[in-house]
BAVODO-158198 format. One line per field, with one value per residue: x, y, z of N, C-alpha, C in turn. Coordinates in pm, 1 decimal, decimal comma, m for minus. Each point is the difference from the previous one (the first is absolute). Layout:
<sites>
n_X [X:...]
n_Y [Y:...]
n_Z [Z:...]
ca_X [X:...]
ca_Y [Y:...]
ca_Z [Z:...]
c_X [X:...]
c_Y [Y:...]
c_Z [Z:...]
</sites>
This chain:
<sites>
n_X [m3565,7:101,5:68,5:19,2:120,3:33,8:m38,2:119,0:61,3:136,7:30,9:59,6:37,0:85,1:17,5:30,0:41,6:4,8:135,8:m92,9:m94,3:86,2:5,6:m162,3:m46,5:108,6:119,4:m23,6:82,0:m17,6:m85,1:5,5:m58,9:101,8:82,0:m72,0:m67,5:98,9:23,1:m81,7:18,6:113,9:m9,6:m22,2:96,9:118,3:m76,2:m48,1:129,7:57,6:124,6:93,0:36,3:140,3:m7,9:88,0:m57,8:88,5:m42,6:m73,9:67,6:m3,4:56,5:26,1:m101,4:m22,5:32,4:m50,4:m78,9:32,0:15,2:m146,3:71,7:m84,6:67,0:90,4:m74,6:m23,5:139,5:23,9:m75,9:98,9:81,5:m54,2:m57,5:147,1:22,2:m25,1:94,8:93,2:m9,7:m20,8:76,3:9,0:m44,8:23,4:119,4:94,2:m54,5:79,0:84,9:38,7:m6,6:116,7:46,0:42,8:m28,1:144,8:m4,3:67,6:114,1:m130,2:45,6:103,4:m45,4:26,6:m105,5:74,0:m29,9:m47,3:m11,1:74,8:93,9:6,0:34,2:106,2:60,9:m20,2:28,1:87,2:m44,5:123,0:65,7:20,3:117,3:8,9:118,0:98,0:m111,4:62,4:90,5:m81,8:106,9:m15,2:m54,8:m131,7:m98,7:m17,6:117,0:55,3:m135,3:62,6:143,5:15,6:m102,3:92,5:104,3:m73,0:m12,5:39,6:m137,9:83,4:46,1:m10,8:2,7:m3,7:m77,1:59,7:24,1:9,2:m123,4:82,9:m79,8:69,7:m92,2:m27,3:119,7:m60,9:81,0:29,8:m69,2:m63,1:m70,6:95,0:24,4:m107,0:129,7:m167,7:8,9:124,3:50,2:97,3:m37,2:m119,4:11,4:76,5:m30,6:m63,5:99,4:m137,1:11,9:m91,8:38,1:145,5:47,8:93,0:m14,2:m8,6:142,4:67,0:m102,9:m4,6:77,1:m30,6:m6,0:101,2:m129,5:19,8:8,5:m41,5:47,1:m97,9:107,2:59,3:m98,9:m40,8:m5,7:53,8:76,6:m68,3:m31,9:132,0:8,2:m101,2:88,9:m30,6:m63,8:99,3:67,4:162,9:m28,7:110,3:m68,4:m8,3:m82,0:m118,1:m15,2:68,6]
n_Y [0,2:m24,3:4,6:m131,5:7,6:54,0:m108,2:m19,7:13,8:67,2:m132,7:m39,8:107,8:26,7:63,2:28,9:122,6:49,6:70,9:25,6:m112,3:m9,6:46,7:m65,3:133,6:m37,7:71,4:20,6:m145,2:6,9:m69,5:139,7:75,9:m2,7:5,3:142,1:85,2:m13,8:25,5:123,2:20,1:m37,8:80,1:43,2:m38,7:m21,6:54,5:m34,0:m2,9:61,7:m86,5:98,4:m66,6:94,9:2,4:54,7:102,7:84,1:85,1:39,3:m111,0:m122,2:66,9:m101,4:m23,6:110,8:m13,3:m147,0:64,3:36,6:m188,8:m49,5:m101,3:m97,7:m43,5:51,9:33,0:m142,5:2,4:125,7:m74,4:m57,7:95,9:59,1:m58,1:m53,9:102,5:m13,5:m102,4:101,6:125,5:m117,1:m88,7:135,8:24,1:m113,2:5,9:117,0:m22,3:m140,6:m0,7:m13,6:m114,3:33,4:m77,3:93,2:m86,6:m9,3:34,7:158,9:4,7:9,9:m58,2:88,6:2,6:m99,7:m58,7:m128,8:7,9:m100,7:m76,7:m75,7:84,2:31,8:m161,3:m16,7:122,1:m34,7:m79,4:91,4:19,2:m39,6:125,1:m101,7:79,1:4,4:23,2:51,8:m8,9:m99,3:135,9:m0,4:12,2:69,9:14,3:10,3:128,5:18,7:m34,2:57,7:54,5:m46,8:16,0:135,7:33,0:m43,1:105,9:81,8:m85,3:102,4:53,6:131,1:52,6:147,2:41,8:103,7:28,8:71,3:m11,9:m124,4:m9,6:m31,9:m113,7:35,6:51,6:94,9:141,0:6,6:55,8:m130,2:m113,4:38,3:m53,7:3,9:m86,2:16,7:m100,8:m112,0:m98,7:m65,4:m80,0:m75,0:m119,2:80,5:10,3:m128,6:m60,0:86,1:m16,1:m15,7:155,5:m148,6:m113,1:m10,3:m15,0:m12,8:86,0:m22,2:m68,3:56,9:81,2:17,6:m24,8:81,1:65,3:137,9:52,9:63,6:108,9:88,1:83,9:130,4:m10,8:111,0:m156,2:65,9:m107,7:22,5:m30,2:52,4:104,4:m21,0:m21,9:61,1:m9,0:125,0:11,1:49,2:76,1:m33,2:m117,9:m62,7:m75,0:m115,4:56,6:49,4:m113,1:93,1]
n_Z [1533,4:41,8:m124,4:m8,0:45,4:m154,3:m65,7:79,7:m117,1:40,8:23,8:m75,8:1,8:m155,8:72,8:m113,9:76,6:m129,5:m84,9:m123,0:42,3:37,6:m90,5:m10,6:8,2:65,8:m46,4:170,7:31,3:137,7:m67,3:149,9:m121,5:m119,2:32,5:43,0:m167,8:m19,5:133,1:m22,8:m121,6:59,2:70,7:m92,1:m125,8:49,3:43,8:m117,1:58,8:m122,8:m14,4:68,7:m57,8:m6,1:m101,0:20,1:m103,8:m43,4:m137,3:108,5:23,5:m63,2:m95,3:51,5:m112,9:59,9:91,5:m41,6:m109,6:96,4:m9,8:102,9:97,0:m115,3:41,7:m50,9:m124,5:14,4:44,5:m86,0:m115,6:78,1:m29,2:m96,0:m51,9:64,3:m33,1:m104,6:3,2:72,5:m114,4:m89,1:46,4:m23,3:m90,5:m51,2:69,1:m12,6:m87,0:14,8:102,5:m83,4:90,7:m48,5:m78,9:3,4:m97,7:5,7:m107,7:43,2:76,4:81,9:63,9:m35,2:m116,4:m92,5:76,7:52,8:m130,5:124,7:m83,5:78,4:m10,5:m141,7:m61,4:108,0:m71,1:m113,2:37,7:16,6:m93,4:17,7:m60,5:m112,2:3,0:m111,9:67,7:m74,9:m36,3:m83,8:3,1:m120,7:m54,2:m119,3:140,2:m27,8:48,0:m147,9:m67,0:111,7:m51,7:m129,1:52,2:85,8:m66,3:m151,4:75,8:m4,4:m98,1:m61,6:19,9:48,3:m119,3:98,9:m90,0:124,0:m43,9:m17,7:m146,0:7,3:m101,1:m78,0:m98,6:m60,1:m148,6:m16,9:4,1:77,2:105,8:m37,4:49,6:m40,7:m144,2:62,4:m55,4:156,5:60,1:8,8:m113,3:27,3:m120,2:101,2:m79,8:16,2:94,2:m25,2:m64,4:107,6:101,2:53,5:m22,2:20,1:m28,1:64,5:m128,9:80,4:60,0:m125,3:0,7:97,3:m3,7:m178,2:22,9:73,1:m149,2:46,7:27,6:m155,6:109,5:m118,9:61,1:16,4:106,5:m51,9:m93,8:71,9:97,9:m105,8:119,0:84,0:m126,5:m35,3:108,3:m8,1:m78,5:m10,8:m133,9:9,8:m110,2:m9,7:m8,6:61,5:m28,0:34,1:76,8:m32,3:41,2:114,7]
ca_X [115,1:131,3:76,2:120,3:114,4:64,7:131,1:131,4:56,6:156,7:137,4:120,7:40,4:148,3:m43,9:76,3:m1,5:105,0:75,8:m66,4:m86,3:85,2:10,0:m111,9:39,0:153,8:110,7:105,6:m1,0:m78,3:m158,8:m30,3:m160,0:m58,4:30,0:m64,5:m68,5:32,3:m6,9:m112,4:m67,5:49,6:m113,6:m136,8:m43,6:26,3:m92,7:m60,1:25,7:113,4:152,4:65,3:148,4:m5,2:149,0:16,3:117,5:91,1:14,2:7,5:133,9:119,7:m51,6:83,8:m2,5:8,9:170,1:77,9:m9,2:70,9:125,3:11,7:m21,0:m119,3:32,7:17,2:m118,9:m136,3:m19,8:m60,7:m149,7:m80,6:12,0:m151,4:m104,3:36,9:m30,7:m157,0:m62,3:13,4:m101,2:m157,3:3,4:m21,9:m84,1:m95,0:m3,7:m37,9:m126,9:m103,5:7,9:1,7:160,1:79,6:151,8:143,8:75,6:63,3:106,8:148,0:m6,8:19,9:m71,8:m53,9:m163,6:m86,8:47,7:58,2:m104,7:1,3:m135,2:m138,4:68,3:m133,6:m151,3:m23,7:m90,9:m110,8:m86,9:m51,9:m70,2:108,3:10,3:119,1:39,1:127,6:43,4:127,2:m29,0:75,1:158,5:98,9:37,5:m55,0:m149,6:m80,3:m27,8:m151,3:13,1:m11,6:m94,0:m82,5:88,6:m114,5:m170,4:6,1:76,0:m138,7:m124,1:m84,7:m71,9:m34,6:55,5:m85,3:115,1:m34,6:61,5:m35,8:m94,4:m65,4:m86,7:39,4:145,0:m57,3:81,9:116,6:m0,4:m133,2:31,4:55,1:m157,5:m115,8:m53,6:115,1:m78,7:15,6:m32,3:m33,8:112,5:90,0:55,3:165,5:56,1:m37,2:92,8:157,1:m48,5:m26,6:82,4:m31,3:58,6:m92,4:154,5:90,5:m68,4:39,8:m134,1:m140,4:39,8:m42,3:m151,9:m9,6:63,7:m61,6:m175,7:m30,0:m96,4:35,3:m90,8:63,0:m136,0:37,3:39,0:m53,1:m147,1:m40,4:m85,3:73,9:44,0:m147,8:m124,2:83,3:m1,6:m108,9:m33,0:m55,4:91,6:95,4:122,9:m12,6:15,6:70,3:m4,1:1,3:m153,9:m68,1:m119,5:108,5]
ca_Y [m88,3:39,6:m61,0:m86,5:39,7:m73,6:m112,1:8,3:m118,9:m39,7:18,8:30,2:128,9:48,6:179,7:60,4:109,0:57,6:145,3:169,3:39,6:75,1:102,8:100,8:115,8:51,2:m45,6:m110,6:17,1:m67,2:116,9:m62,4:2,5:m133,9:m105,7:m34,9:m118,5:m152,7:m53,7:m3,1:m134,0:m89,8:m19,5:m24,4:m125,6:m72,0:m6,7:m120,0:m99,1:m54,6:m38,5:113,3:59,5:113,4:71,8:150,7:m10,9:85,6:27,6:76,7:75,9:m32,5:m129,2:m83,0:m33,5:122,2:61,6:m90,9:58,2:142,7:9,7:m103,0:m156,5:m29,6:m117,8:129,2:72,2:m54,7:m20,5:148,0:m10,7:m142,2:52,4:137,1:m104,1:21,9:105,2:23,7:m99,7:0,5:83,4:m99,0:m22,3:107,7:69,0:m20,6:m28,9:121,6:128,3:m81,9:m105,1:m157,2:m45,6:7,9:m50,8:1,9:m116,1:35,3:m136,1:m7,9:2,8:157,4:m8,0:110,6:71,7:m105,9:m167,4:m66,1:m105,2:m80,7:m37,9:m78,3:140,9:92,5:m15,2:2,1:113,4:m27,9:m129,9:89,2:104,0:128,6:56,1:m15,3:99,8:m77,8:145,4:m9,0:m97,9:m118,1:m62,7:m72,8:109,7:m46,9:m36,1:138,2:m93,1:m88,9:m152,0:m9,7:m37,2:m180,2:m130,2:m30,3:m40,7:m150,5:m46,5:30,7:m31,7:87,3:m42,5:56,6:122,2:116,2:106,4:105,1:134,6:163,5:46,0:m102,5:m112,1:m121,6:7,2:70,4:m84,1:114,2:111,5:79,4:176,1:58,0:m45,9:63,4:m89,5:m127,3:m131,4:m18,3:m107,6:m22,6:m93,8:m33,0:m104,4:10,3:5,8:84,6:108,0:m27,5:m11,9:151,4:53,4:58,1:66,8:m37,1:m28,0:m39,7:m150,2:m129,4:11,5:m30,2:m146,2:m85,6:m14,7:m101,8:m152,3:m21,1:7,5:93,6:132,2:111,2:16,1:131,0:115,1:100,6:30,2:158,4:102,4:m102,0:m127,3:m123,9:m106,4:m14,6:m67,7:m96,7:m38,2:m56,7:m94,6:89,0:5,4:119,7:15,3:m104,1:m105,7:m76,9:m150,9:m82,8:m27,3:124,1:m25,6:m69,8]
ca_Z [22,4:m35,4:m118,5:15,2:m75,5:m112,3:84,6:m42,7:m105,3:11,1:190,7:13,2:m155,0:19,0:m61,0:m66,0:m34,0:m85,2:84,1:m61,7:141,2:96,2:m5,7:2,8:m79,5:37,1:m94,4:94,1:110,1:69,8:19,2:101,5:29,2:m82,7:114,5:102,7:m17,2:m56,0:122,8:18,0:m91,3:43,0:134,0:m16,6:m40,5:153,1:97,2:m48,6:20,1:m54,6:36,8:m157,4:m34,3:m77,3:m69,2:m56,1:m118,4:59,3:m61,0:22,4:17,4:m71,4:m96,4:m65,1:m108,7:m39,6:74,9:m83,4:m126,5:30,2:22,7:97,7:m33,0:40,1:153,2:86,0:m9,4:44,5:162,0:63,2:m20,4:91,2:141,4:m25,7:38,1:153,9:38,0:m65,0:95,9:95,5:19,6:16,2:115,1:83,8:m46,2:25,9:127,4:40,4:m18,4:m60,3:104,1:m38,0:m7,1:m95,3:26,1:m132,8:m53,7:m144,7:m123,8:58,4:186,5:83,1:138,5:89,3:m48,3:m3,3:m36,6:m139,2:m61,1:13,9:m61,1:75,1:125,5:m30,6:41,2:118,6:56,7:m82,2:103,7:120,2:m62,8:m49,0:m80,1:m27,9:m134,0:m49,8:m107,0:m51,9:m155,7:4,8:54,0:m126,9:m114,7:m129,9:m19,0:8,9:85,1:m6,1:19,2:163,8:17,3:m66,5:73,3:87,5:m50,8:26,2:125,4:65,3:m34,5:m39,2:m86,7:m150,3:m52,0:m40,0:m109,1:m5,7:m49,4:41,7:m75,6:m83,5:55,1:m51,2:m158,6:m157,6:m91,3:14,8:112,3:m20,6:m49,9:m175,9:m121,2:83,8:m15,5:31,9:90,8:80,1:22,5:141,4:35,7:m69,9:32,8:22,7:m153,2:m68,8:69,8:m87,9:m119,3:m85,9:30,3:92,6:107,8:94,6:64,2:m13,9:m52,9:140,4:110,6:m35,2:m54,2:128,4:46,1:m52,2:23,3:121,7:5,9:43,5:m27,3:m1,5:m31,9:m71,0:61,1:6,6:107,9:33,4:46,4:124,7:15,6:m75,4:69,0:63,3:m86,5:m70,8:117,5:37,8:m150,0:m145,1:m115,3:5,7:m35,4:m108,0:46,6:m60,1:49,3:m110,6:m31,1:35,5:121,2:89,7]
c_X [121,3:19,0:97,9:108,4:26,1:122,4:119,7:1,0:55,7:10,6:128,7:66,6:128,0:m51,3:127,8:38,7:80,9:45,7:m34,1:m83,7:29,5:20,7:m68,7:15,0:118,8:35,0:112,0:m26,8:m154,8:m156,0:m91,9:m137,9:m30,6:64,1:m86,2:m131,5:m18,6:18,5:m154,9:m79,0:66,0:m83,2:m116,4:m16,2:41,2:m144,1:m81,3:45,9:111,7:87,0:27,1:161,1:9,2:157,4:m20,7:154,2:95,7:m27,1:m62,2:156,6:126,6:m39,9:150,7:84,4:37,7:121,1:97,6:25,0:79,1:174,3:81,7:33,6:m105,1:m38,6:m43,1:m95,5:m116,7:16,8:m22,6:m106,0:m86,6:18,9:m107,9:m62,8:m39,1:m72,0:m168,2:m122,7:m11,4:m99,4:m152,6:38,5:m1,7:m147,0:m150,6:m1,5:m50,2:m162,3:m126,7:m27,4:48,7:154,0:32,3:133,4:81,9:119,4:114,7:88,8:99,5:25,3:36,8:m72,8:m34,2:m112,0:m110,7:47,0:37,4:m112,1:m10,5:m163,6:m92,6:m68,4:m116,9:m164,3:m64,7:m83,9:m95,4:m113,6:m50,0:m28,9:81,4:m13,8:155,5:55,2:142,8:70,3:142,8:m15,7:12,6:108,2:62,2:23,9:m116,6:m158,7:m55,4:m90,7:m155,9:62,9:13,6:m113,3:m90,0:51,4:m75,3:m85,3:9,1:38,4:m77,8:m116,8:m115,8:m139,5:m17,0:122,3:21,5:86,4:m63,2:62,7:m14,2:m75,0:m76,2:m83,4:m9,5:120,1:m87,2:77,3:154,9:m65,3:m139,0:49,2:37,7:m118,1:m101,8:m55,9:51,5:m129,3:72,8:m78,3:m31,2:45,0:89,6:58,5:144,7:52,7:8,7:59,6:109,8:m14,3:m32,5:69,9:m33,5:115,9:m46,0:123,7:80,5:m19,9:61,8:m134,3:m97,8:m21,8:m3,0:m110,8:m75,4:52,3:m44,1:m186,7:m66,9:m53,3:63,6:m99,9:49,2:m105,1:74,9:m24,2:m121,9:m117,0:m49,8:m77,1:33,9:61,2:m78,7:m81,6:73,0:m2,0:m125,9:m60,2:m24,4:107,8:69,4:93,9:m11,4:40,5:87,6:27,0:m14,9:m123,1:m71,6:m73,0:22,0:m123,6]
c_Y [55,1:m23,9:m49,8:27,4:m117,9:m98,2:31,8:m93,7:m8,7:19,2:79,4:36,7:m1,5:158,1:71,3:107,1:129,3:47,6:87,1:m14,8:57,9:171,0:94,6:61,7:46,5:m21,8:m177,2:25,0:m42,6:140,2:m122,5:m43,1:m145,3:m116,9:m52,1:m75,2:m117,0:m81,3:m48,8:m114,1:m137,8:m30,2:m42,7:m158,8:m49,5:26,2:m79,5:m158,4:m47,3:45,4:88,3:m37,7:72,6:15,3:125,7:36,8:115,2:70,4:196,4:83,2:m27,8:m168,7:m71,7:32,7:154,8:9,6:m82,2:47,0:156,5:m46,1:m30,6:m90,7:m25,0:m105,5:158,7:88,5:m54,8:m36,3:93,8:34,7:m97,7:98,5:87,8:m116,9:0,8:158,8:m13,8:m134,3:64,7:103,0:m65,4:8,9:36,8:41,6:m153,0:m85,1:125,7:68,7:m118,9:m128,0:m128,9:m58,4:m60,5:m39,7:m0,5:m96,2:61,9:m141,2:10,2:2,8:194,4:m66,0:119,5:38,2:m121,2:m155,3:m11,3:m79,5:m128,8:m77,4:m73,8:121,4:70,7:m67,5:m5,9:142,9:29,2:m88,5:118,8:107,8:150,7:19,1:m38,9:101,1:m104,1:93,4:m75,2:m107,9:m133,2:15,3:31,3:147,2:m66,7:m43,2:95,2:m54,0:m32,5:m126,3:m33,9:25,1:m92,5:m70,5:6,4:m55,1:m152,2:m85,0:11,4:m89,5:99,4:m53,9:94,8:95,8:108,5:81,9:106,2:171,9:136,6:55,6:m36,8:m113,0:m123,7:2,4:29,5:m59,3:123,2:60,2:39,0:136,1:55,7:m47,2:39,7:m129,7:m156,4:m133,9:m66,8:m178,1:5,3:m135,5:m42,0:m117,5:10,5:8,3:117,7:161,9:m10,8:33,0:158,0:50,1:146,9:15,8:0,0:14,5:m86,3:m181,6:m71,9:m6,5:m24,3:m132,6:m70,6:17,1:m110,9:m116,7:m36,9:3,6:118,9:56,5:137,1:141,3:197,6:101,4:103,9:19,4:107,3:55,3:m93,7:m48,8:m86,7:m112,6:m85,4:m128,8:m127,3:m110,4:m78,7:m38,2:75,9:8,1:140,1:m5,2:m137,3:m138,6:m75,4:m131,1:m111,0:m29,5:106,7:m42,3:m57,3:34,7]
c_Z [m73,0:m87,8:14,0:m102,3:m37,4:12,8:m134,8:m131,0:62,0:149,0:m25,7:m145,0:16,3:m95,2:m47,4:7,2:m41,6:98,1:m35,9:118,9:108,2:m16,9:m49,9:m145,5:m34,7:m127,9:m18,3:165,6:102,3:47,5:100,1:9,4:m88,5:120,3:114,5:m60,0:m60,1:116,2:52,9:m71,5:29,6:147,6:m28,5:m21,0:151,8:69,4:m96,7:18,2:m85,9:8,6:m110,6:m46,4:m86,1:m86,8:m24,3:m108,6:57,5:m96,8:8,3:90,9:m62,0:m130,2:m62,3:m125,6:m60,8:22,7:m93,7:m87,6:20,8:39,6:125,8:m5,4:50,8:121,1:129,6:55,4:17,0:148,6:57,8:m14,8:99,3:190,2:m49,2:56,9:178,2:44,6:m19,8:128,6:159,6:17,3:m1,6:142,4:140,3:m10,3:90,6:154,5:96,3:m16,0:m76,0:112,3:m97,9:23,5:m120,6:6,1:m181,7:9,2:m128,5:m18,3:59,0:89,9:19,2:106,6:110,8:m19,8:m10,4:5,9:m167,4:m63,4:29,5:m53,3:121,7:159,0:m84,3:9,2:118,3:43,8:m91,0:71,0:135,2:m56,2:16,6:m164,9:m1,6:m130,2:m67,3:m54,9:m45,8:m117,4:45,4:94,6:m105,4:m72,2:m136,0:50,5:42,2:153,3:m36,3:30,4:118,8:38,6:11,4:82,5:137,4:18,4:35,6:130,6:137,6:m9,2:m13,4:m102,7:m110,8:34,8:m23,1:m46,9:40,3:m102,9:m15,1:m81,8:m121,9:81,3:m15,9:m113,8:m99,8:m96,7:m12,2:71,8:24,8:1,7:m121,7:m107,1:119,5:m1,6:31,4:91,1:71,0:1,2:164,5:7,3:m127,2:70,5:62,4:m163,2:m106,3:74,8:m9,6:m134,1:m81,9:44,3:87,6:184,3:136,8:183,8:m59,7:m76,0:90,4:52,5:m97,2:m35,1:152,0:14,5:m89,2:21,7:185,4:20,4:148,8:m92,9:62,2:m35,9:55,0:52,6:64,9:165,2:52,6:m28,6:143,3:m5,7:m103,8:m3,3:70,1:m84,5:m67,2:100,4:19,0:m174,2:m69,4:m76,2:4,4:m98,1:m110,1:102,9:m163,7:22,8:m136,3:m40,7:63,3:100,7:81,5:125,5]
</sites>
């Protein structure tokens, strides 16, 4: 007899995914092969049956906060950090309509209608409900927010049941650097309080204060070894989970 496949935790995810992901091995800029599989692991979970939304950061082509500190206005330089995002969403979006079959629809904070719909919230659950691949790119809209926190705002705006902080080369949070402490501890869970509190480089403390104050499960793992998404999905413990209680 067959082996019955593993039932889903989660319907419906808000998936996080940096701008260092985007660019693979590269210095900068867009790596077609990490694109295509970060598309792939997004298929995968969709043919299990759950609703994906997705943020993506810009930071493999342009970082805000950098250009600010070089003498930008900082209003200035994060709306040019919210159009990377636009680019980085359209390549998901290519990537996994083209060579992955999945329909897909790019939502931004700002108006480019030529390229993507405008963020309309009840317009995304609608293709979430049809098992599109919704992408949220251009952050908030807002100058001064990062887009973990347009992550969390999603999630919550989604009715997301969980949180996925994907990342390129970390498996979770540590107490420090692990490249710099070999011996550095690695948390499999932590509290919202205690990731403020140590002042852990987890994400952005907005996004960790709306998830706490909304009671979203947050939850820290390494993208790029495969099947990782997969196994988080169907409940295994992966990476670090950040919640108010460990036994969610």
């Amino acid at each position: 007899m067959a082996k019955a496949k593993a039932k889903a935790k989660y319907t419906r995810i808000l998936l996080k995914i940096s701008g260092e992901s985007f660019k693979g091995n590269q210095d900068y800029g867009i790596n077609t092969e990490a694109v295509y599989y970060m598309a792939s692991q997004i298929k995968n979970i969709c043919s299990m049956g759950v609703q994906v939304g997705v943020v993506v950061g810009g930071g493999n082509i342009w970082r805000g906060t950098e250009a600010a500190l070089e003498g930008m206005d900082r209003a200035t330089a994060d709306y040019a950090g919210m159009l990377a995002t636009v680019i980085n969403s359209l390549a998901l979006q290519d990537s996994l309509e083209r060579h992955h079959g999945i329909d897909t629809r790019t939502q931004t904070a700002i108006n480019i209608q030529q390229v993507a719909e405008p963020y309309i919230r009840r317009r995304a659950t609608r293709h979430l409900d049809k098992k599109r691949v919704v992408i949220f790119a251009a952050g908030t809209g807002n100058p001064y927010m990062t887009t973990d926190t347009a992550a969390a705002l999603r999630a919550l705006e989604m009715e997301a049941e969980v949180l996925l902080m994907a990342k390129h080369k970390a498996d979770g949070i540590y107490a420090s650097d692990p490249n710099v402490h070999s011996n550095a501890k690695k948390f499999d869970f932590i509290t919202y309080r205690d990731v403020i509190d140590k002042r852990l480089e987890a994400m952005d403390t907005t996004a960790i204060s709306l998830c706490m104050e909304n009671n979203v499960p947050i939850i820290v793992f390494n993208l790029f070894i495969e099947n990782n998404i997969e196994r988080i999905i169907h409940g295994e413990r992966l990476g670090t989970l950040i919640a108010e209680e460990q036994n969610i």
